[in-house]
N, C-alpha and C positions, 0 to 999 in steps of 0.2 A: 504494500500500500504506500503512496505517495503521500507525505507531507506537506501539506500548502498552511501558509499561514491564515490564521482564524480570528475574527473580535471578538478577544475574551475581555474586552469592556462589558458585552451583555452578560447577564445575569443567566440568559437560558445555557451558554456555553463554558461560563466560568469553572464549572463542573459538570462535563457532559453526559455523565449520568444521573443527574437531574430531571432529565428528559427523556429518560427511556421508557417510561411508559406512554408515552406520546407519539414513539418514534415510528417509522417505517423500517429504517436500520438504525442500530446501533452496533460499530462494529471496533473492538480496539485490538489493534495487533501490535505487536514487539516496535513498532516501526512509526505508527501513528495511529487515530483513530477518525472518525467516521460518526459522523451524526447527519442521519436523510431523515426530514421530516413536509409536511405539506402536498399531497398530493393532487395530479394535477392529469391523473392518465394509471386507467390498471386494468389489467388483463386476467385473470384466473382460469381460462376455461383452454389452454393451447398446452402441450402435450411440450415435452424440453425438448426434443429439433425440432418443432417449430416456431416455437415462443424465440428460440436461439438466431434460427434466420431473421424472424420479424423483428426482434430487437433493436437494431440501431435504427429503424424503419418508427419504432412507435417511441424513440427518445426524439428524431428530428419533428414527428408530426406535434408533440405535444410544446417544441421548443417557442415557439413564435412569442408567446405573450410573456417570455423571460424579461424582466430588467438587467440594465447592464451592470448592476451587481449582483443578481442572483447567478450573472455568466462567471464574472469574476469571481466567488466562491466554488466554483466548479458543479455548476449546476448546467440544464438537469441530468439526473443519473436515472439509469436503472436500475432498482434494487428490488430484492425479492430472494424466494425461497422454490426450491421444488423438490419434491419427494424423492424416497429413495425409487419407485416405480418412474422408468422415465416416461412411462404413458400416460401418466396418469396427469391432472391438469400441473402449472407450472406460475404460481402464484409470483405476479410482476406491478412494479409500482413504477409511474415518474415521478420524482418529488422532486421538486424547485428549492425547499429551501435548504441548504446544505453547506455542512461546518466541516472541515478541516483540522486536525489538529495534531498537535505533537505525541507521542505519545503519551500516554499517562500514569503516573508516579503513583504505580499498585499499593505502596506500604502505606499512602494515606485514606487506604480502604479498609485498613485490619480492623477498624471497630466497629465497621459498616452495617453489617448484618439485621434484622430484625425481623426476621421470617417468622409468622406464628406457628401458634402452640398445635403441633400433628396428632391426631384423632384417631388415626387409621393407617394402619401399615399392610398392603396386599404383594406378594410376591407371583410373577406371573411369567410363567410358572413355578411351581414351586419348583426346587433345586432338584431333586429327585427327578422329577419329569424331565427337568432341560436335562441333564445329565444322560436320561435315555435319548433326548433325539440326538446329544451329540457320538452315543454310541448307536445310533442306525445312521448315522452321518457317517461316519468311521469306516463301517461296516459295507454304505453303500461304496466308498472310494479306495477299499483296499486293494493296496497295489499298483493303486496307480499314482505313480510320483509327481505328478505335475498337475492333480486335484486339489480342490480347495472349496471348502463354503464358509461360511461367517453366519454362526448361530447364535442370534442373541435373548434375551429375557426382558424385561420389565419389572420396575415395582412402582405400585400406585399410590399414593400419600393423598390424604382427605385433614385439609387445615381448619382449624374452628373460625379462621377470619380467612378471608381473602388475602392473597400472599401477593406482594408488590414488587413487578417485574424490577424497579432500580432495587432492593434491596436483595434481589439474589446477585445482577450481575455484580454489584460492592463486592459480594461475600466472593463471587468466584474470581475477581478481578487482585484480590488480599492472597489469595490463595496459588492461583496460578500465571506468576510472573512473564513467563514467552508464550501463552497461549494467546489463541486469536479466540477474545472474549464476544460473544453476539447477543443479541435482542431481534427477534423481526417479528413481525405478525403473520400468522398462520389460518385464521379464519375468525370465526365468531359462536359462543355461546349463549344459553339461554339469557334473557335480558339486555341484550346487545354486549355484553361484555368480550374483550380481546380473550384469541386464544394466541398465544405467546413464545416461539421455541428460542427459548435462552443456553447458551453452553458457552463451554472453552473448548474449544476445539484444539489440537494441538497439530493438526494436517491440512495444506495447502492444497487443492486437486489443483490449480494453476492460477497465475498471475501474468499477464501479457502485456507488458508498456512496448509500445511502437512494436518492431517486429520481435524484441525479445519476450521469451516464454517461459516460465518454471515451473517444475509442477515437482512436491516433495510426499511421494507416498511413504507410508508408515507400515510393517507388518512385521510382528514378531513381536513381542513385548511380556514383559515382566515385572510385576511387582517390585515395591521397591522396601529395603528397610530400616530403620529407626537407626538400626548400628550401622556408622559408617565402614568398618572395615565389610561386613554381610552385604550392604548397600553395594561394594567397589564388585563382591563377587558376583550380584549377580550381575552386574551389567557385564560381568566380562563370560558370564555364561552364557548370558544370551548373545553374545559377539562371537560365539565360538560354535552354539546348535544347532545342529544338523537339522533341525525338523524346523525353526523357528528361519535360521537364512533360505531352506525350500522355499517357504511362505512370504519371504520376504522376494526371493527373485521372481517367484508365480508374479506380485504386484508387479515390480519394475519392470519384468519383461511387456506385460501389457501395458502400461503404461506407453513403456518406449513405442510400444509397434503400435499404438495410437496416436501420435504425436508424430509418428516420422513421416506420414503422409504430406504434412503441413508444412516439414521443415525443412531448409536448406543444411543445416548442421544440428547434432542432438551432441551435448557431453553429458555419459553415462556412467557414473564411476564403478569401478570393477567390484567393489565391496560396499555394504553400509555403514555406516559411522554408528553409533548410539547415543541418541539425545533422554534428555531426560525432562519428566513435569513431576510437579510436588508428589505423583502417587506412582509413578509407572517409569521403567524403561521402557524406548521402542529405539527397532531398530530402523534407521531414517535414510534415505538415498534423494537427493537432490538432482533432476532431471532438467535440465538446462538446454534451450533450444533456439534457433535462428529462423524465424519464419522466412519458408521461400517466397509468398505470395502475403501481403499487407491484409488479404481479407479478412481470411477466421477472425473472424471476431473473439473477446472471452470469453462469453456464453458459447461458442459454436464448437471452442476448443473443451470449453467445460463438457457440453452435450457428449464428444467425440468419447469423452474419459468415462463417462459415468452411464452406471456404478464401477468402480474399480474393485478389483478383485482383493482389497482391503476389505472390501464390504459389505460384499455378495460372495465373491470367490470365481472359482476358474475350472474348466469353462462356462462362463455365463449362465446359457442355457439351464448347463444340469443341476448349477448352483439355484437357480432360481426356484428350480423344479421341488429341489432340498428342503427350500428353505420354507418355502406354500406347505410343504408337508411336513414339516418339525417346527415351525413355530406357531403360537398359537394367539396373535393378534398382527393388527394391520400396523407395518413398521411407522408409516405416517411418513412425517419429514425428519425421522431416525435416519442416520447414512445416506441424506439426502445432500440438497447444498443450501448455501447461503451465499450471498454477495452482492458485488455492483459491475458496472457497469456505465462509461461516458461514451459520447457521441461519437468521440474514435475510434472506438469498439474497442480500449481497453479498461481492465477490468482485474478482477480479484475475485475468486470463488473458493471456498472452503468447506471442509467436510461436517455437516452437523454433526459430530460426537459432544463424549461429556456433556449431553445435553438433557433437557427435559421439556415438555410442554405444560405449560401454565395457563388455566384457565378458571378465575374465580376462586375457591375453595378447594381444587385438584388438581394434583400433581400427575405427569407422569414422565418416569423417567427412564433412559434405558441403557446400555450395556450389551455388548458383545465379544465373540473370539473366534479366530479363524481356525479351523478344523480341518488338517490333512491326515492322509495317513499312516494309523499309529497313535495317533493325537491321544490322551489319556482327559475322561471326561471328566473325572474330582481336577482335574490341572487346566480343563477349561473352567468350570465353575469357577475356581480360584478365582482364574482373570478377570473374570465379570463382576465380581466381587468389588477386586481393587479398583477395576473402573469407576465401578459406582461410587467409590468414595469421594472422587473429586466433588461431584455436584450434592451428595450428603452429608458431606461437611461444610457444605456452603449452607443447607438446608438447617443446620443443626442435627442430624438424623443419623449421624457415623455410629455413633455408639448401638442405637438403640437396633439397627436393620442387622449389627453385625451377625446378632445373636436370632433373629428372626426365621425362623422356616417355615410359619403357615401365617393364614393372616390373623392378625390379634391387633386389638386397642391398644396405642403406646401410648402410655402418659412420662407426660416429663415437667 
């Protein structure tokens, strides 16, 4: 994401999460942040390739009645959300009014928090079941080394007050310093109220200024722990497993052979590196590209990626097939994307993880792992575990789901 400078004289932007329950995006990454709000042009009902071609088509139509400072703050953008189904419709906003900013100084979030008091803890499915579908997952791709799905869970949180989208992204923004923190809106509940998909996402599916391209997929990962010398080993276990670099070159090769259409040159590094967020190792490969042709647009190059085999798995098809029959609710805009989008066609898209939707009085949050084979199912459960903690400890909820296996009343 691009930095431009911002008037933090006004009061809406002095602190830009102030505004995030007003927003269309709210988005802050390692690099800067992103506040779109005022709409002025949206689409919900087009399918991501073709919300993706029509895009820079419905940023110029809506552009005319711009002032020459809404131009100069980098207005208008495209921003929106679209499912993890690319068929399914691909939720798009123009919004005019739009801030810029540096990034933002996480540690004056640490006391940010004020989520209410949870009522209701439902785990979906319970552990036990997800564990069998990741052993008929297992079972259905034995032997073949270049298989993959992404099997994830859910759990559903019921608050006695309505829970306030700026006070979770605070709490996630305290918590995970290089994630790319979000806000956007996803549709509406009963009373007109926002439904809400807030996360930190810790994975880029691309970013395109002029003809340069990045896209940094994630697969393989690791819990992380308390003890630093325990901490140092697992990152270097997972730097070193066989099951977890398969999964990881399954992502990057697709990745690559998606993107090479596009480009006159790709740098693919021969290995992953290991980054790390407050709760996880993963292991990370940075895909770096030279567009041959100025067109693709962000979205078009997003489209081409998605779903990556981070998120669904590989190949595609039989992954998808897996996942309709072992999981047991609609992922939504789980493993979907988020981003923007200017009149240049470039843009920034990122992967909805660590994420939950918020709507009134209910939470819902979710969690995944990718499953090749061999995969051991108590070691995928694990992962979904520590996933979840990110956005549970933004919630308040770490302690109480650690210990949870069916659904029951949590007071606290």
């Amino acid at each position: 994401m691009t930095a431009e400078a911002v008037d933090t004289s006004s009061p809406d932007v002095s602190d830009p999460t102030a505004v995030v329950d007003d927003c269309e995006l709210f988005l802050a990454s390692p690099t800067a942040t992103l506040v779109a709000r005022d709409v002025i042009a949206q689409d919900n009902t087009m399918p991501l390739a073709e919300a993706a071609r029509r895009g820079t088509g419905l940023l110029t139509e809506s552009a005319w009645d711009l002032t020459a400072r809404e131009r100069a703050c980098g207005g208008p953008l495209l921003v929106g959300a679209a499912p993890f189904d690319p068929g399914a419709p691909t939720r798009l906003t123009v919004a005019r009014d739009i801030h810029w900013g540096p990034p933002l100084v996480r540690a004056n979030y640490a006391a940010a928090t004020a989520v209410p008091r949870a009522v209701r803890v439902d785990l979906v499915p319970w552990p036990a079941r997800y564990m069998a579908g990741v052993e008929r997952a297992v079972a259905r791709i034995a032997g073949l080394s270049q298989h993959k799905v992404v099997l994830s869970r859910a759990i559903d949180v019921i608050t006695a007050e309505p829970t306030r989208v700026r006070d979770v992204v605070r709490s996630l923004l305290s918590g995970e310093p290089d994630a790319y923190v979000f806000a956007v809106p996803v549709g509406t509940v009963r009373a007109g109220a926002r439904r809400v998909l807030v996360g930190a996402s810790p994975e880029l599916v691309i970013r395109r200024i002029g003809r340069s391209v990045l896209s940094n997929p994630l697969a393989g990962s690791a819990p992380r722990s308390a003890d630093p010398v325990e901490d140092r080993r697992r990152a270097w276990t997972l730097q070193h497993s066989s099951k977890d670099l398969l999964e990881h070159r399954i992502v990057v090769d697709a990745v690559t052979q998606a993107l090479r259409p596009f480009c006159a040159a790709l740098d693919v590094p021969d290995r992953p590196s290991v980054i790390r967020t407050s709760r996880m190792w993963h292991l990370s490969t940075k895909v770096r590209g030279v567009l041959a042709d100025p067109l693709p647009n962000a979205l078009e190059l997003a489209a081409a990626l998605h779903p990556t085999p981070a998120v669904c798995g590989w190949p595609t098809a039989v992954a998808r097939q897996v996942i309709a029959e072992s999981e047991t609710f609609d992922r939504q805009y789980y493993t979907g994307l988020t981003g923007w989008m200017n009149e240049s066609g470039d843009g920034e898209w990122v992967l909805a993880l660590r994420c939950a939707e918020l709507a009134d009085t209910q939470l819902r949050l979710y969690a995944g792992a990718g499953v090749v084979s061999g995969s051991d199912p108590a070691s995928e459960l694990a992962e979904t575990t520590a996933k979840f903690h990110t956005f549970l400890a933004a919630i308040g909820l770490e302690d109480a789901v650690a210990t949870t296996s069916s659904a029951e009343v949590v007071r606290r």
